[in-house]
C-alpha positions as CSV (number, residue, x, y, z in Angstrom):
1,X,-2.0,-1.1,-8.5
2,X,1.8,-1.4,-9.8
3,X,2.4,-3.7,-12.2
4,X,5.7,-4.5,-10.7
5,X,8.4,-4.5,-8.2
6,X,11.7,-4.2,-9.8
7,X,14.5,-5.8,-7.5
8,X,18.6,-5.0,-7.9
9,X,21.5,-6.1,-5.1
10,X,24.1,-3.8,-5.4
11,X,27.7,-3.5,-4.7
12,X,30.0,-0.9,-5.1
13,X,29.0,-0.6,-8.9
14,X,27.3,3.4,-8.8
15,X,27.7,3.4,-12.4
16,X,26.6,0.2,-13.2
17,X,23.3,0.3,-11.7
18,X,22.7,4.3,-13.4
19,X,23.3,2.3,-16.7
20,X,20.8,-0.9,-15.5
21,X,18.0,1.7,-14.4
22,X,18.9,3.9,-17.4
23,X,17.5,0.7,-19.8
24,X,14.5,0.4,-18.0
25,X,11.7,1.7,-20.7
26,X,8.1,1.4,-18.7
27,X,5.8,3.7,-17.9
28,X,7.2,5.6,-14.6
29,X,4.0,5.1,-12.3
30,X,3.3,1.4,-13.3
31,X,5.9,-0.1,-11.3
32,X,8.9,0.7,-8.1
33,X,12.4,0.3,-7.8
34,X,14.3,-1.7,-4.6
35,X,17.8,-1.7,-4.7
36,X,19.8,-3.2,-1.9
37,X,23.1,-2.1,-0.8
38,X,24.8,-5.4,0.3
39,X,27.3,-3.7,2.4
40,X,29.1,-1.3,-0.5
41,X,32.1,0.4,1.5
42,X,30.8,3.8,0.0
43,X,27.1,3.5,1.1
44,X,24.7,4.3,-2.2
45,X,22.3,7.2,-1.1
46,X,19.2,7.8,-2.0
47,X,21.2,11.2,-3.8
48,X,23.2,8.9,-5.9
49,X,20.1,8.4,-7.7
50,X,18.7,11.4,-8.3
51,X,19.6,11.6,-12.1
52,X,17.6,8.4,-12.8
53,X,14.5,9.6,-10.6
54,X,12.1,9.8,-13.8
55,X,12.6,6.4,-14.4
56,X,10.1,4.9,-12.1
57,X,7.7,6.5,-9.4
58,X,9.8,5.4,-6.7
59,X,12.9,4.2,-5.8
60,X,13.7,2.6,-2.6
61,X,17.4,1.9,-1.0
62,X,17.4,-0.3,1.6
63,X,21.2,-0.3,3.1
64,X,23.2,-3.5,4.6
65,X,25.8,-2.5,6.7
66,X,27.8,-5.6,6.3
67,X,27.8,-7.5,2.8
68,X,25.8,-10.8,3.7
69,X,26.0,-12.2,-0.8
70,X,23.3,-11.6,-2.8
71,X,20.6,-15.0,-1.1
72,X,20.3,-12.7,1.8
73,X,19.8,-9.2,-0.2
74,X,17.2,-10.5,-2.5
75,X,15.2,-12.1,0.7
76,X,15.8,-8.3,2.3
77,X,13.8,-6.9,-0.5
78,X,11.2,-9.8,-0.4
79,X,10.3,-9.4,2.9
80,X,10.2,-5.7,2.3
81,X,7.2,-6.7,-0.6
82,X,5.5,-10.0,1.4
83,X,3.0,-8.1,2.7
84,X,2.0,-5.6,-0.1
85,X,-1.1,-6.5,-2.8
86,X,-0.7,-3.3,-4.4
87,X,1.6,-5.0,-7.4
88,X,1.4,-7.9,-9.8
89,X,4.6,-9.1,-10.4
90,X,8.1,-8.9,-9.0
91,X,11.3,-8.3,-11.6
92,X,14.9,-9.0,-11.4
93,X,17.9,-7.3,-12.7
94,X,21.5,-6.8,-12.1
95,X,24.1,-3.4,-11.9
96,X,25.5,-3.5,-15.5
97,X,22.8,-5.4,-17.5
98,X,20.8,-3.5,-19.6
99,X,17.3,-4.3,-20.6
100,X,16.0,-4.7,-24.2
101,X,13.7,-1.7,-24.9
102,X,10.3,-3.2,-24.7
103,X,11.6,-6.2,-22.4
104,X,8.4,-5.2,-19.5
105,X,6.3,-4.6,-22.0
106,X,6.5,-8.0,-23.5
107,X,7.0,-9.9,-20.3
108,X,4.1,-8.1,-18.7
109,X,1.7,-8.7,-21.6
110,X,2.8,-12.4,-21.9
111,X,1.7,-12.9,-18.2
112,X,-1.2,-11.0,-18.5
113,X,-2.7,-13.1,-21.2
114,X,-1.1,-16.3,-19.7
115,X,-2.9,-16.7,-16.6
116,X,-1.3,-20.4,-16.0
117,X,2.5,-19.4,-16.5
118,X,3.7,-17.9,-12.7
119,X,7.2,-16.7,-14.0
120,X,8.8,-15.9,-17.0
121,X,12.6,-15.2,-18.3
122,X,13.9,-14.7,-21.8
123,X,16.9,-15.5,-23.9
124,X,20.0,-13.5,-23.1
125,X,23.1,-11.9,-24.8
126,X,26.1,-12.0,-22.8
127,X,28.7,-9.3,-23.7
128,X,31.7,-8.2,-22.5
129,X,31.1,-4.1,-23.3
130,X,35.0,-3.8,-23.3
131,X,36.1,-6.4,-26.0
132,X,32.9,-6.5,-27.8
133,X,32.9,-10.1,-27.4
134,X,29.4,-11.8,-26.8
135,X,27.4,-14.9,-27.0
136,X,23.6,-15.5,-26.7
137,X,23.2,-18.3,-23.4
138,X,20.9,-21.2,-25.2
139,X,18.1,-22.4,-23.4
140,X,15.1,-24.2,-23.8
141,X,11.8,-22.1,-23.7
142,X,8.5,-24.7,-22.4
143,X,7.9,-26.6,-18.9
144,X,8.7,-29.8,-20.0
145,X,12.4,-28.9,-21.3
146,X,13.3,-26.7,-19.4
147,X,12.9,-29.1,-16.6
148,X,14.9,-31.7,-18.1
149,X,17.9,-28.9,-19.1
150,X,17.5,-28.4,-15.3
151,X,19.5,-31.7,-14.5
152,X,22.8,-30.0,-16.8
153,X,22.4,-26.3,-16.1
154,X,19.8,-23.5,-15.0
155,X,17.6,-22.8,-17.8
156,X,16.5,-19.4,-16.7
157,X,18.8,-16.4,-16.4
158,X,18.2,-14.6,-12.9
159,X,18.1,-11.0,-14.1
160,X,15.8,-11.8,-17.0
161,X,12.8,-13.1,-15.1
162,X,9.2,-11.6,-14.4
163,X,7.5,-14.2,-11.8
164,X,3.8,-13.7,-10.1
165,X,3.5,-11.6,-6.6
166,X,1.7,-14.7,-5.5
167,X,5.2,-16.6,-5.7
168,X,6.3,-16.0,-2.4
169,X,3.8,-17.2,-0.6
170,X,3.6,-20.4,-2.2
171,X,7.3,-21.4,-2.6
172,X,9.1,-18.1,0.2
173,X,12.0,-16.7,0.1
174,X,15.4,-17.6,-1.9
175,X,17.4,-20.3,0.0
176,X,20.9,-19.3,1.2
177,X,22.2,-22.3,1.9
178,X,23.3,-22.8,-2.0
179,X,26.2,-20.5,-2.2
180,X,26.3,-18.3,-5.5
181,X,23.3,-20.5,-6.6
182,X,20.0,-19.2,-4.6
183,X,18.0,-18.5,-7.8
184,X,19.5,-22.1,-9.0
185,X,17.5,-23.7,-6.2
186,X,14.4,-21.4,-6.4
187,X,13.9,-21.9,-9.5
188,X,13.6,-25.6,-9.1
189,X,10.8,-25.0,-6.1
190,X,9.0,-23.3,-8.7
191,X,8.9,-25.7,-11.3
192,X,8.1,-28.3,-8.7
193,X,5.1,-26.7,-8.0
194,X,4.4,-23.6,-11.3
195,X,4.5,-23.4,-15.0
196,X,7.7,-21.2,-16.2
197,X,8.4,-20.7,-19.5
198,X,11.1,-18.5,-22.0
199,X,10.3,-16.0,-24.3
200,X,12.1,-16.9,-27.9
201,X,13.9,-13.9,-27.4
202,X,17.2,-11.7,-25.9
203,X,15.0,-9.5,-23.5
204,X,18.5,-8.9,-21.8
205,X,22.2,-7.9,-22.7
206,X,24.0,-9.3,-19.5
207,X,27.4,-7.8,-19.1
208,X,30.4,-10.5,-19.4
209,X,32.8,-9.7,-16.9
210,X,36.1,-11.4,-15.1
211,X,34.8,-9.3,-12.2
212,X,31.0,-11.0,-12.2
213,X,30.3,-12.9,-9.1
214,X,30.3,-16.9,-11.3
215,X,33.8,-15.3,-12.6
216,X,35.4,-14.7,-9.1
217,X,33.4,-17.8,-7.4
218,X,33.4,-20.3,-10.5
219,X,34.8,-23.5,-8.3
220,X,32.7,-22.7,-5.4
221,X,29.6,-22.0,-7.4
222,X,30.1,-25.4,-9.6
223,X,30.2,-27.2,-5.9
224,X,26.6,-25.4,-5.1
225,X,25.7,-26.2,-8.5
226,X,26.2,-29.7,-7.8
227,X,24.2,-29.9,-4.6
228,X,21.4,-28.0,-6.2
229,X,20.9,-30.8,-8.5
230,X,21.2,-33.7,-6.5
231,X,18.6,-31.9,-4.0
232,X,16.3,-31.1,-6.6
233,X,16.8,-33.4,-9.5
234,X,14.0,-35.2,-10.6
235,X,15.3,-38.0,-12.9
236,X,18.1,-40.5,-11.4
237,X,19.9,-40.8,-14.8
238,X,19.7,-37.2,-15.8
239,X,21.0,-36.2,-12.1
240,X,23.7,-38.5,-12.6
241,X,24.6,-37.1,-16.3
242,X,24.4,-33.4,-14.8
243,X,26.4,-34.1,-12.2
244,X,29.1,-36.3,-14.1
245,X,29.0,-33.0,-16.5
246,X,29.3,-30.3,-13.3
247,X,32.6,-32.7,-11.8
248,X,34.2,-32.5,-15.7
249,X,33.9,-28.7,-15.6
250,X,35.5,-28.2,-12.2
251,X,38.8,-29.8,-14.8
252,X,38.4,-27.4,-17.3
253,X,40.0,-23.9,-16.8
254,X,37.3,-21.1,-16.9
255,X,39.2,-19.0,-19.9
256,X,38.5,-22.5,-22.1
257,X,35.3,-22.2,-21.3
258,X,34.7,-18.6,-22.1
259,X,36.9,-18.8,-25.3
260,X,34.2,-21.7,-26.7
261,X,31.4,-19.9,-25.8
262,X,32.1,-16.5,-27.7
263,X,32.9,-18.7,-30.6
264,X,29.5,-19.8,-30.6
């Protein structure tokens, strides 16, 4: 049995997902590789990999002729798994992040010994491998805060998370009627229904980019943001401060935001 499945949409970013799988320090025949092409106009081939090939024991391309955003590549790759019991866990990552060292190790061993957690995610250091300039995203770590931090912001960073096989057939596949903001919503079916938690600790170096999907998307991705939490919010007063917070954002340019948070 594989320990896990690691997932990755891709998009015309060759070099950016050699670097990703280049990070990846695990032993080869514990886990598998998906990536899924959402509709790159150069298609990636299985070829295009064949440099990183000792990373893993397999690694699978599944190919989208038209892109369809990442909701609907992510549930390509699930359904791809749904059926399989010959794995524990299922991982995320994005083309251009880069893994920590021992990042599987720890997140593996955490949910190996923690029986009543169903996904974990980890701090994260976003960094802008250009400028240099980089700040670590702050979020809370246990089940109780983290679904209270819920109501102002997603408290666990989509590339970062480990989360139980058993997952999908308890909560499905990601929702794609949140635009820029499926693992928003999924993660709050979890936690309706799981224990998630944080490890204390950057597991991830995210790459800060003006070309990242919340760069490009940030109005229309605040609007989903805002939905999420009125659909899912559990506390009236909290889902009227996180909303009241989302609306003041839409105000504020995105450069004033980036600016405060590299001065963190």
């Amino acid at each position: 049995m594989k320990d896990f499945i690691l997932i990755i949409p891709y998009l015309n970013n060759k070099e950016g997902l050699l670097t990703s799988l280049r990070s990846v320090n695990y032993p080869p025949d514990q886990f598998e590789v998906i990536v899924v092409d959402d509709g790159s106009k150069v298609p990636l081939l299985p070829q295009d990999l064949e440099e990183v090939a000792n990373v893993c024991s397999k690694i699978q391309v599944l190919r989208q002729t038209q892109n369809r955003g990442v909701a609907v590549a992510l549930n390509r790759a699930l359904n791809t798994v749904l059926e399989r019991i010959d794995y524990k866990y299922i991982a995320r990552l994005d083309c251009g992040d880069l893994c920590v060292e021992d990042r599987f190790v720890k997140q593996v061993s955490f949910l190996d010994k923690h029986p009543e957690i169903s996904l974990i995610g980890s701090q994260v250091l976003f960094k802008n491998f250009t400028s240099g300039s980089a700040y670590q995203y702050q979020h809370k770590q246990e089940q109780r805060e983290i679904l209270r931090e819920m109501h102002f912001k997603c408290s666990l960073i989509h590339p970062s998370i480990l989360f139980r096989r058993e997952l999908l057939t308890n909560i499905g596949l990601y929702p794609e009627n949140y635009l820029h903001c499926e693992d928003y919503a999924y993660f709050y079916k979890i936690i309706a229904k799981h224990r998630v938690q944080n490890i204390n600790e950057v597991l991830l170096i995210s790459e800060l980019s003006d070309a990242g999907i919340s760069s490009r998307n940030r109005t229309r991705q605040i609007i989903s943001r805002i939905r999420v939490v009125n659909s899912f919010g559990t506390d009236s007063l909290l889902k009227f401060a996180g909303i009241s917070k989302l609306i003041l954002m839409l105000l504020i340019p995105h450069r004033v935001v980036r600016f405060l948070n590299t001065r963190r």
